[in-house]
Biopython code that builds the backbone (N, CA, C, O; Angstrom):
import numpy as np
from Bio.PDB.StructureBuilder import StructureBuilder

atoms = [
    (1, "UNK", "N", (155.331, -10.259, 62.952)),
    (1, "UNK", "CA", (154.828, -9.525, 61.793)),
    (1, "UNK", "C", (154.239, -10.524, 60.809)),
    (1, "UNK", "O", (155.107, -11.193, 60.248)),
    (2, "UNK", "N", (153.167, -10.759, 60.504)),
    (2, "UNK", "CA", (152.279, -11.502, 60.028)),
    (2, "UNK", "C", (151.685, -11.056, 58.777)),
    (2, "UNK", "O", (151.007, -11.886, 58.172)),
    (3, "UNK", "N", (151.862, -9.515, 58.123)),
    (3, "UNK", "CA", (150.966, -9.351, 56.965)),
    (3, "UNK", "C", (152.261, -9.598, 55.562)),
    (3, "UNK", "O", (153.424, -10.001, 55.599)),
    (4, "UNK", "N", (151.485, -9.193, 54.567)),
    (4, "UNK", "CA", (152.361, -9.621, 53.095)),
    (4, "UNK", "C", (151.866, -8.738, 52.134)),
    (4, "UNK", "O", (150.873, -8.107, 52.498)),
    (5, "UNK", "N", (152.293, -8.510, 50.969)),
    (5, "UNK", "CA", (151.815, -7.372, 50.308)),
    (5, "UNK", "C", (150.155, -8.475, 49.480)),
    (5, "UNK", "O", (149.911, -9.681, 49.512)),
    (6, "UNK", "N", (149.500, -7.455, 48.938)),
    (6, "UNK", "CA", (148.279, -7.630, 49.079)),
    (6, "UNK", "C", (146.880, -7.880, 49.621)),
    (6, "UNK", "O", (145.743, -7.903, 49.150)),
    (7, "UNK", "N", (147.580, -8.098, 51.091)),
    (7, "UNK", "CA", (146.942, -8.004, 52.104)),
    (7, "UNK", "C", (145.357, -7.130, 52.478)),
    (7, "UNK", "O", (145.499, -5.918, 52.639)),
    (8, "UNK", "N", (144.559, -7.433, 52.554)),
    (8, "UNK", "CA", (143.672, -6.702, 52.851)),
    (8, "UNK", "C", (143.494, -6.025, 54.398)),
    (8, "UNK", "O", (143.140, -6.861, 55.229)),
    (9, "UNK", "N", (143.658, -4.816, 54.856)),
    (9, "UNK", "CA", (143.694, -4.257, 56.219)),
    (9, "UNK", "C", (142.585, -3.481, 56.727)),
    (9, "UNK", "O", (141.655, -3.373, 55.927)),
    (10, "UNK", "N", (142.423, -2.857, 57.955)),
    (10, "UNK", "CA", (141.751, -2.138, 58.315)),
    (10, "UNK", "C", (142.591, -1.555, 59.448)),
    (10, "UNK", "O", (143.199, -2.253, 60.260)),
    (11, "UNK", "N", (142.574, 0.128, 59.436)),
    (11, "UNK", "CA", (143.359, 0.451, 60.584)),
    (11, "UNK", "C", (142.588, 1.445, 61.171)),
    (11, "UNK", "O", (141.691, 2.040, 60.574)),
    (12, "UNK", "N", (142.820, 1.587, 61.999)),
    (12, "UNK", "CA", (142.174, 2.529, 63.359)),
    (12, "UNK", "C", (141.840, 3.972, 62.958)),
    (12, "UNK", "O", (140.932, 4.722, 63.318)),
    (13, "UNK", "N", (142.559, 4.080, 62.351)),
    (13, "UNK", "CA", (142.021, 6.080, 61.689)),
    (13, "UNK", "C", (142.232, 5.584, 60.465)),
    (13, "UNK", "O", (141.039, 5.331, 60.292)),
    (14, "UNK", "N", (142.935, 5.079, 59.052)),
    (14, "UNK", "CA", (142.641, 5.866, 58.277)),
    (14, "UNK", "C", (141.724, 4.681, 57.389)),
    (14, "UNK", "O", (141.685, 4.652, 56.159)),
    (15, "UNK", "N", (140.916, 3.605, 58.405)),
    (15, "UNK", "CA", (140.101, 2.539, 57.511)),
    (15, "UNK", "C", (140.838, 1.437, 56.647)),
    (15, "UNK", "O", (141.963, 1.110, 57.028)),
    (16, "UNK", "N", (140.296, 0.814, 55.484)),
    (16, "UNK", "CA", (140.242, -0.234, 54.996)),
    (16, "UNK", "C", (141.293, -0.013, 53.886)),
    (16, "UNK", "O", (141.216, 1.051, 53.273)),
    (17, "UNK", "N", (142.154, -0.790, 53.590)),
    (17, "UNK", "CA", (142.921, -0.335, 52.663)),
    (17, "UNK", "C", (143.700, -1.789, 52.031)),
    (17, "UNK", "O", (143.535, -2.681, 52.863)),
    (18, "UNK", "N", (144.320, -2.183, 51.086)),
    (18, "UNK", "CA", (145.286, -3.180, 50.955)),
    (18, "UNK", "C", (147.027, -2.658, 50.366)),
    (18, "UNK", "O", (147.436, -1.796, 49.588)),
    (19, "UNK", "N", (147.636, -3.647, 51.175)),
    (19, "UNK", "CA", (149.161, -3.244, 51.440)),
    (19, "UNK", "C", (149.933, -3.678, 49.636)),
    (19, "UNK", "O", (149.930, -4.772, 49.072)),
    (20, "UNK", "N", (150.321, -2.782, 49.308)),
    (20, "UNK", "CA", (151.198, -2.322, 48.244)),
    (20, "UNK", "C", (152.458, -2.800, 48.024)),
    (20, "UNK", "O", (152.902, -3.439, 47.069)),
    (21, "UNK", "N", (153.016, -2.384, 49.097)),
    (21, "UNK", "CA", (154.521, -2.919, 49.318)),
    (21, "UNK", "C", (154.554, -3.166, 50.392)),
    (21, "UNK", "O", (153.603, -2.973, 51.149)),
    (22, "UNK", "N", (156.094, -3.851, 50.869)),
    (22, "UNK", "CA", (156.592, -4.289, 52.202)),
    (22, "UNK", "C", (157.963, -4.031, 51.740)),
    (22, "UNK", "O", (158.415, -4.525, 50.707)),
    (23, "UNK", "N", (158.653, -3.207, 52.564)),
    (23, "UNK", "CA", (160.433, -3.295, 51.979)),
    (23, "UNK", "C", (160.909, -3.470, 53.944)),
    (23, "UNK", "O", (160.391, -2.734, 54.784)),
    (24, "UNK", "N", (161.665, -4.272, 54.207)),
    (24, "UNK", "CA", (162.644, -4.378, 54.989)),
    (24, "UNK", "C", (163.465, -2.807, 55.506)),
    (24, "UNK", "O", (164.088, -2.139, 54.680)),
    (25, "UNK", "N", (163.383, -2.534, 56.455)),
    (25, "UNK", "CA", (164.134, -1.422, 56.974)),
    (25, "UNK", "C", (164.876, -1.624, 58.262)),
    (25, "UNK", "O", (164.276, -1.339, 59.299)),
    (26, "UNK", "N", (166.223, -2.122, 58.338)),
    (26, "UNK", "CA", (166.634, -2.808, 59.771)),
    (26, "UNK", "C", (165.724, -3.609, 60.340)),
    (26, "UNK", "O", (165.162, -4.565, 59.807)),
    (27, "UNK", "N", (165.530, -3.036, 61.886)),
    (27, "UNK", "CA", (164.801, -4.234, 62.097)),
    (27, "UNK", "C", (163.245, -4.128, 62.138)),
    (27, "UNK", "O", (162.413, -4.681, 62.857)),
    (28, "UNK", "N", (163.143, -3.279, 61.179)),
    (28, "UNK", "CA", (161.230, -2.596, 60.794)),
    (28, "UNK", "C", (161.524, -3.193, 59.660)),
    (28, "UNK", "O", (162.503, -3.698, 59.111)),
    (29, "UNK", "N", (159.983, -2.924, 59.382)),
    (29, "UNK", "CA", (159.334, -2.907, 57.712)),
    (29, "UNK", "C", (158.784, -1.534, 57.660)),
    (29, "UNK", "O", (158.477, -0.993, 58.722)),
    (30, "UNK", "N", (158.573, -0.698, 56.149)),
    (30, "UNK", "CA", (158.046, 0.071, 55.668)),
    (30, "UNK", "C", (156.865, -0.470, 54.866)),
    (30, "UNK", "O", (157.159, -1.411, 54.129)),
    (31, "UNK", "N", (155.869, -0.161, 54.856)),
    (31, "UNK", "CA", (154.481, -0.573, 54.395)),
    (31, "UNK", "C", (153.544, 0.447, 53.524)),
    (31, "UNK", "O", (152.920, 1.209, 54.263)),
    (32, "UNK", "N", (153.336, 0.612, 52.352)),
    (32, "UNK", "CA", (152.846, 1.043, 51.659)),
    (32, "UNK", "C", (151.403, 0.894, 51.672)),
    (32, "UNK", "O", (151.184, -0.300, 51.468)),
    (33, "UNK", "N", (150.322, 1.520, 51.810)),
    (33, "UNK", "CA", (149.363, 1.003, 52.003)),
    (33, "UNK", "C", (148.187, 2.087, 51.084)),
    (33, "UNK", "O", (148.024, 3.299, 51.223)),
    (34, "UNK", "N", (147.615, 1.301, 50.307)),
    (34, "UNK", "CA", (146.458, 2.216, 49.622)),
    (34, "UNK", "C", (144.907, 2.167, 50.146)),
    (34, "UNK", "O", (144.088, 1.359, 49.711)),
    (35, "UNK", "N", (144.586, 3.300, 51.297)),
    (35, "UNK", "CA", (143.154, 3.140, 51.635)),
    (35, "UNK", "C", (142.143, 3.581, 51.130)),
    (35, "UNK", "O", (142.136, 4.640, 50.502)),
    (36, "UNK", "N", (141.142, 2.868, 51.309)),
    (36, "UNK", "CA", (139.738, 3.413, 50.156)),
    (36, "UNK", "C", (139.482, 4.888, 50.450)),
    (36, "UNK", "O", (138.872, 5.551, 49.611)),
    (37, "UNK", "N", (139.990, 5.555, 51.808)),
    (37, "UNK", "CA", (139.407, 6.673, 51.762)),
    (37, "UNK", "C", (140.244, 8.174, 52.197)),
    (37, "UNK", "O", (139.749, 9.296, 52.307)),
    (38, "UNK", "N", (141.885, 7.683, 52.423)),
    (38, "UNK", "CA", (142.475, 8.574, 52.948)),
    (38, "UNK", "C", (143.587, 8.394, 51.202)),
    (38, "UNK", "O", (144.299, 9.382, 51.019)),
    (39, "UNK", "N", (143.672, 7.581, 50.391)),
    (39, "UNK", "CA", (144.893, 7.326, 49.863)),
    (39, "UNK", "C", (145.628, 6.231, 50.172)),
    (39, "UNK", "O", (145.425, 5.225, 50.851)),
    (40, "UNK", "N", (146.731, 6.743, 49.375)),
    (40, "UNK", "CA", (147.639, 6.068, 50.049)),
    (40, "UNK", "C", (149.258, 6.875, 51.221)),
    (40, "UNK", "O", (149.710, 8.020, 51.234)),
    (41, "UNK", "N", (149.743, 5.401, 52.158)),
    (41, "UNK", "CA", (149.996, 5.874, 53.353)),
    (41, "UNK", "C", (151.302, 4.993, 53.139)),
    (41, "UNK", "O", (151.301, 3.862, 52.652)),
    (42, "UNK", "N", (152.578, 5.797, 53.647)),
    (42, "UNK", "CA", (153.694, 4.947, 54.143)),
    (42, "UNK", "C", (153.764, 5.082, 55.386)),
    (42, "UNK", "O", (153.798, 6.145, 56.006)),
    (43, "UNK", "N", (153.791, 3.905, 55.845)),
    (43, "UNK", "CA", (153.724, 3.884, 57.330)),
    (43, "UNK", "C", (154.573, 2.640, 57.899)),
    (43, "UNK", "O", (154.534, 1.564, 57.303)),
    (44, "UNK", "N", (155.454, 2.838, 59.237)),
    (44, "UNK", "CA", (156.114, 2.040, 59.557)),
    (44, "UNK", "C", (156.076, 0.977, 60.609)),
    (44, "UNK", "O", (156.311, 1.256, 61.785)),
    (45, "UNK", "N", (155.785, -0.241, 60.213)),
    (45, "UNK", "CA", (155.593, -1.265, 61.186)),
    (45, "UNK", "C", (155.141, -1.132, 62.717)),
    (45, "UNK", "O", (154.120, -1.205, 63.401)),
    (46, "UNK", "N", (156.598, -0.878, 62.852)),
    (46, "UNK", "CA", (156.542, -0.460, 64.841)),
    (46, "UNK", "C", (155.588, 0.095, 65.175)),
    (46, "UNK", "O", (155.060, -0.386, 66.178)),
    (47, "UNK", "N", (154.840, 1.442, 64.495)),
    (47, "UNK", "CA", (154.246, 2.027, 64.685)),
    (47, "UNK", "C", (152.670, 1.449, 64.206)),
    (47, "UNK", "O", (151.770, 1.609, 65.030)),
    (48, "UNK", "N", (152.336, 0.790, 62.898)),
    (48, "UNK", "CA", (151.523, 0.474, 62.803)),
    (48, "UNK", "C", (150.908, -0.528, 63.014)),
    (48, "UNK", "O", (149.702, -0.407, 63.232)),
    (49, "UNK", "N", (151.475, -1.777, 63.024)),
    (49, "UNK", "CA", (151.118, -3.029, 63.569)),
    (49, "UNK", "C", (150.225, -2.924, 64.932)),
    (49, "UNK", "O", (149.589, -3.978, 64.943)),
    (50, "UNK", "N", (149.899, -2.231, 65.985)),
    (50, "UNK", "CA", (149.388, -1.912, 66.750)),
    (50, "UNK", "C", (147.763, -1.480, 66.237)),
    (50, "UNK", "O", (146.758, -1.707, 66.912)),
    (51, "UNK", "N", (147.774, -0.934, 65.141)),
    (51, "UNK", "CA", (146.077, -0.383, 64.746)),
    (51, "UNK", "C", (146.041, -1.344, 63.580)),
    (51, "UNK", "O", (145.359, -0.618, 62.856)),
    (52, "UNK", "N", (146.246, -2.397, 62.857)),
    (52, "UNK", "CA", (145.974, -2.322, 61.956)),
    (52, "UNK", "C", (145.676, -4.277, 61.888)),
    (52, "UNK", "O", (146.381, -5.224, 62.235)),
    (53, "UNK", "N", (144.592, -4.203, 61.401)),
    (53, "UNK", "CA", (144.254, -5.466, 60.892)),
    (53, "UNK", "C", (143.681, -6.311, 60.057)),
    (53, "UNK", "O", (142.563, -5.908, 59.735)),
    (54, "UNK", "N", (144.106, -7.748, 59.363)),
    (54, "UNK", "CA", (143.640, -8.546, 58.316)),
    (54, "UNK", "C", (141.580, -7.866, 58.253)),
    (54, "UNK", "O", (140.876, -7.165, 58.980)),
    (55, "UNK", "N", (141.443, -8.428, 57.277)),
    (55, "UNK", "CA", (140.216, -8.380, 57.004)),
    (55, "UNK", "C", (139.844, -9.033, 55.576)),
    (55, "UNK", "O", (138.675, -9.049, 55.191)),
]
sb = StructureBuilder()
sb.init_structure("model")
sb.init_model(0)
sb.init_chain("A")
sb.init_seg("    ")
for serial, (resi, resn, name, xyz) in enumerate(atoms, 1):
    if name == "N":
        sb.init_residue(resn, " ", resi, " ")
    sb.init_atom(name, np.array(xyz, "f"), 0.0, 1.0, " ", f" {name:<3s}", serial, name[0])
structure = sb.get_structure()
């Protein structure tokens, strides 16, 4: 797991966005993420780390 809050991203459906928060959840992270065009998204590691990348 490589990103940090302020991060600038891009993910697979909901676009370009930068990360808000990061809180620790066992052995996930929860990720807050505000995108230019959907909002903002809580979304969880496991699941997102797969679509989502620096930019």
């Amino acid at each position: 797991f490589n990103f940090k809050k302020g991060d600038y991203v891009e993910h697979t459906k909901f676009g370009k966005g930068i990360i808000l928060e990061i809180t620790p959840v066992g052995n996930d992270y929860h990720l807050q993420i505000a995108f230019d065009e959907v909002g903002t998204k809580n979304l969880m590691a496991a699941y997102a780390v797969d679509k989502l990348k620096k930019i």
